[in-house]
C-alpha positions as MATLAB code, in Angstrom:
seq = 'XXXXXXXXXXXXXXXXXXXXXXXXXXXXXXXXXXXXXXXXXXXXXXXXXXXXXXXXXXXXXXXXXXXXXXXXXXXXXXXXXXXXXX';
ca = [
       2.945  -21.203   -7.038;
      -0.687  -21.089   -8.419;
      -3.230  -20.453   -6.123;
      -1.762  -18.276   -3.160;
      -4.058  -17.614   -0.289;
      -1.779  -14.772    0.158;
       0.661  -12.836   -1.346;
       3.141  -11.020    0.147;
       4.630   -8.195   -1.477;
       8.022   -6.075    0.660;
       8.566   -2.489   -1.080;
       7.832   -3.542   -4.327;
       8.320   -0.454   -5.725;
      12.269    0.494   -4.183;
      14.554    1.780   -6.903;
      12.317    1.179   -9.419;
      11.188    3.704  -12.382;
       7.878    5.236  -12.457;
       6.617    3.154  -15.740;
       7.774    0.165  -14.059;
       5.644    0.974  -10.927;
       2.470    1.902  -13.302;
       2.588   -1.582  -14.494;
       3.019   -2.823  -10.949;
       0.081   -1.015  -10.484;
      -2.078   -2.043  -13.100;
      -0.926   -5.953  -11.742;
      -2.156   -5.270   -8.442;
      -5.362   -3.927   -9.444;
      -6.368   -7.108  -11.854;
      -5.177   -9.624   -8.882;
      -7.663   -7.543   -6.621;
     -10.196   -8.498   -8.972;
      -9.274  -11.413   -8.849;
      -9.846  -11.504   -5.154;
      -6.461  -12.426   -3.944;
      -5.608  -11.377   -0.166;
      -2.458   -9.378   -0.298;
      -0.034   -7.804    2.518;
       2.229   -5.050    1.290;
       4.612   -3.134    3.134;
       5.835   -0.010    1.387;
       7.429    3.486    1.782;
       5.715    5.103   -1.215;
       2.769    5.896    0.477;
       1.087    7.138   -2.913;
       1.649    4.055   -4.667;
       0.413    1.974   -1.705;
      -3.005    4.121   -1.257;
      -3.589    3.944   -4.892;
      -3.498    0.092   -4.620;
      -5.115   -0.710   -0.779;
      -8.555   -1.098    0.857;
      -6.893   -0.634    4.128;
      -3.836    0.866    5.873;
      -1.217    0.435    8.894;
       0.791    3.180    9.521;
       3.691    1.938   11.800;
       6.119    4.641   13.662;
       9.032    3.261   15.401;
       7.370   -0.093   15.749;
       3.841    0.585   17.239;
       1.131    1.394   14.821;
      -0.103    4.990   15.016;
      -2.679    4.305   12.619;
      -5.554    1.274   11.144;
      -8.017    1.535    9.396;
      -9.729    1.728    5.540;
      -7.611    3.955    3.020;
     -10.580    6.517    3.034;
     -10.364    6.717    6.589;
      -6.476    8.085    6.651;
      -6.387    9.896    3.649;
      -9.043   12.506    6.064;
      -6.109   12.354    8.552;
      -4.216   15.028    7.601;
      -1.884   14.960   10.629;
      -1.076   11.335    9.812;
      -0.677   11.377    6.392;
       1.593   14.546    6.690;
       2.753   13.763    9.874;
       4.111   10.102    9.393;
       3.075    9.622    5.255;
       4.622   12.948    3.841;
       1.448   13.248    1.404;
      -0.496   16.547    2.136;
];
């Protein structure tokens, strides 16, 4: 499909090796530029900050957490809490 409004990307980076997620990376970052709307859900929180303007933080179904990336990597007691990034 050319053209998405929105792209949705479901852990992406599961079982994959770490050059493999670089380059994922790298892809992200030029369709940002290229101002595409994307939703990702993910459990490698590092990779996922590195690539997002904003973040959800979910726990047991209710989110705990929403705002800009900024905003929750200065909340330590979520991201050790729920992310396991100190």
């Amino acid at each position: 499909m050319t053209n998405p409004e929105l792209l949705l990307l479901d852990e992406l980076t599961i079982g994959l090796a770490p050059m493999i997620i670089q380059s994922f990376k790298h892809q992200i970052r030029k369709l940002r530029e290229e101002k595409i709307t994307m939703l990702l859900t993910e459990q490698n929180a590092v990779f996922a900050l590195d690539v997002s303007d904003r973040a959800y933080v979910l726990d047991k179904g209710a989110i705990v957490f929403q705002g800009s990336v900024a905003e929750l990597r200065s909340r330590n007691d979520i991201m050790a809490g729920f992310l396991g990034v100190s």
